[in-house]
C-alpha atoms as a printed R data frame, in Angstrom:
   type eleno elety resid chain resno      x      y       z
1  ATOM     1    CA   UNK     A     1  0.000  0.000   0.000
2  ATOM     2    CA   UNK     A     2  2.550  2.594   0.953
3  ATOM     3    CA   UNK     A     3  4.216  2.167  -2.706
4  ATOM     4    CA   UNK     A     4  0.605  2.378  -4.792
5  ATOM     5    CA   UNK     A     5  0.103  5.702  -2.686
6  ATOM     6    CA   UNK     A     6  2.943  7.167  -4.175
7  ATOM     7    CA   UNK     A     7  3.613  5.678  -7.310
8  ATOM     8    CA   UNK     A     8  0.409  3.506  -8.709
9  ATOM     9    CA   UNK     A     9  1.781  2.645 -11.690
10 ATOM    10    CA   UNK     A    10  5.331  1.667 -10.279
11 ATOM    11    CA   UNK     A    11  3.453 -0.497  -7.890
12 ATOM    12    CA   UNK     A    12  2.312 -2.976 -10.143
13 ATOM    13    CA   UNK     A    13  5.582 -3.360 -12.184
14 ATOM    14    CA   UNK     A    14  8.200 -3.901  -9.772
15 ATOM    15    CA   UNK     A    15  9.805 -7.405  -9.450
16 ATOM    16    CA   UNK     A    16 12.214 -7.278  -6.604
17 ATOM    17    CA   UNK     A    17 12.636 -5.934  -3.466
18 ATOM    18    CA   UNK     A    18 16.216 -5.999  -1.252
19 ATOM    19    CA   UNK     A    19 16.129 -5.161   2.440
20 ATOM    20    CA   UNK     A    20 18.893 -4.331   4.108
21 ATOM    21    CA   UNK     A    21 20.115 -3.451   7.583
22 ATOM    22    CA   UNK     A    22 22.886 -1.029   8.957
23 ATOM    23    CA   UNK     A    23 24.030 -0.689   4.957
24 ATOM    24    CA   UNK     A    24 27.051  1.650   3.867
25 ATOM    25    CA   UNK     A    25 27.741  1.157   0.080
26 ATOM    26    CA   UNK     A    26 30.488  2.511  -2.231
27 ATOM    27    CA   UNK     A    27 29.269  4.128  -5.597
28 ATOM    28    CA   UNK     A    28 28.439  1.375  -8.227
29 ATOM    29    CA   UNK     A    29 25.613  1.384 -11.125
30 ATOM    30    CA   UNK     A    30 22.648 -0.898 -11.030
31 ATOM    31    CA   UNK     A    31 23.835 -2.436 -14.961
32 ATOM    32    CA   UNK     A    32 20.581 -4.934 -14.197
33 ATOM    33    CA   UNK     A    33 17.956 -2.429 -13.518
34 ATOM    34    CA   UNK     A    34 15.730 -1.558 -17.044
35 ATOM    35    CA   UNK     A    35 14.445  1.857 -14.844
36 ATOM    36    CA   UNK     A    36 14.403  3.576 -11.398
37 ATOM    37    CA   UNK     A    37 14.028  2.386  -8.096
38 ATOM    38    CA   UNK     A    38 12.946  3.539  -4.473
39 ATOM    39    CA   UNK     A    39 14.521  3.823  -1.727
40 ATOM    40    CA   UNK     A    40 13.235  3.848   2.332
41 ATOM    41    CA   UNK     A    41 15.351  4.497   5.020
42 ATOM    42    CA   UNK     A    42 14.430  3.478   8.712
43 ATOM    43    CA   UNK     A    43 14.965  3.964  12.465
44 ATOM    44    CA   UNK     A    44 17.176  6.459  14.881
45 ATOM    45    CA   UNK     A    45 19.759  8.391  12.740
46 ATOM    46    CA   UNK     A    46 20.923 11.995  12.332
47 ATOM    47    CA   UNK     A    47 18.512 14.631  10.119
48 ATOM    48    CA   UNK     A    48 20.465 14.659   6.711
49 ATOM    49    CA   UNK     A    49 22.026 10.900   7.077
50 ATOM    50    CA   UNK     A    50 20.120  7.858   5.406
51 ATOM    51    CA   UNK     A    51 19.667  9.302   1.764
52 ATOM    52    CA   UNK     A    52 20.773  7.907  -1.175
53 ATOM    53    CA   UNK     A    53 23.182  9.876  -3.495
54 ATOM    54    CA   UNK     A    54 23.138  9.893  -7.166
55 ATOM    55    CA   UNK     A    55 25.662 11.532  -9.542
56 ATOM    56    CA   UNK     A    56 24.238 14.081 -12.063
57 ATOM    57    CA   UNK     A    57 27.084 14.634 -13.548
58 ATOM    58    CA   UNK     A    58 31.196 15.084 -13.136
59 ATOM    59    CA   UNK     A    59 30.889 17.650 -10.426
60 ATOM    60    CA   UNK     A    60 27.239 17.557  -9.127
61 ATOM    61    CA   UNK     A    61 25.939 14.523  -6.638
62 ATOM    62    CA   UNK     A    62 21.907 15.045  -6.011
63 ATOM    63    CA   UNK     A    63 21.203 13.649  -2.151
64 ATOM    64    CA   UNK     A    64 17.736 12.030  -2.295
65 ATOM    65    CA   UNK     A    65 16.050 12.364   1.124
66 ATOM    66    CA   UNK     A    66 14.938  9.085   1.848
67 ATOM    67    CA   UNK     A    67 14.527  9.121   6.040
68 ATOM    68    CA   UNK     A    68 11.173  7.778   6.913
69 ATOM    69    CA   UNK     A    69 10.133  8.360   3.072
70 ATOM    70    CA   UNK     A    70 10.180  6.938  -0.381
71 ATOM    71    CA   UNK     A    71 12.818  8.358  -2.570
72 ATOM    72    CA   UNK     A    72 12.902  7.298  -6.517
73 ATOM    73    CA   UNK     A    73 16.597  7.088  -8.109
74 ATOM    74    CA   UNK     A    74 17.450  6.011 -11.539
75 ATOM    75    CA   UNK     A    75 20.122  3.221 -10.303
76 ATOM    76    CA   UNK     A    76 21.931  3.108 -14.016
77 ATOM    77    CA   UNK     A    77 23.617  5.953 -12.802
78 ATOM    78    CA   UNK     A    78 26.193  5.983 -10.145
79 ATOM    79    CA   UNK     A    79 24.674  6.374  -6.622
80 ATOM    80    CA   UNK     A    80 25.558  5.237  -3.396
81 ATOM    81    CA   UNK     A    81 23.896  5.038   0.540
């Protein structure tokens, strides 16, 4: 329920879902994924930690607020948690 209320049509394509617990990840590129993704991020951490970061381009890295909220990211580019 909590993805059909924010992304309907998302909700009834997706075919995999990874959970994950106390996570740190080095920047890599989904090369599997055929389109975005979301992202949650759960429990007692610091206001501005727990995003996902994707890289726009050479110089500029987008932070995707994803504390306590679903954030979409395109995973063919680089990103990291």
């Amino acid at each position: 329920d909590a993805m059909k209320s924010v992304d309907p049509i998302f909700s009834t394509q997706y075919t995999a879902l990874a959970l994950t617990h106390n996570f740190e990840g080095s920047p890599h590129i989904d090369r599997q994924n055929v389109g975005p993704f979301y992202g949650l991020a759960l429990g007692e951490f610091d206001d501005g930690t727990g995003g996902i970061m994707v890289e726009c381009s050479a110089r500029v890295v987008a932070v995707v607020n994803t504390k306590n909220r679903l954030g979409k990211v395109d995973g063919r580019y680089p990103h990291w948690v």
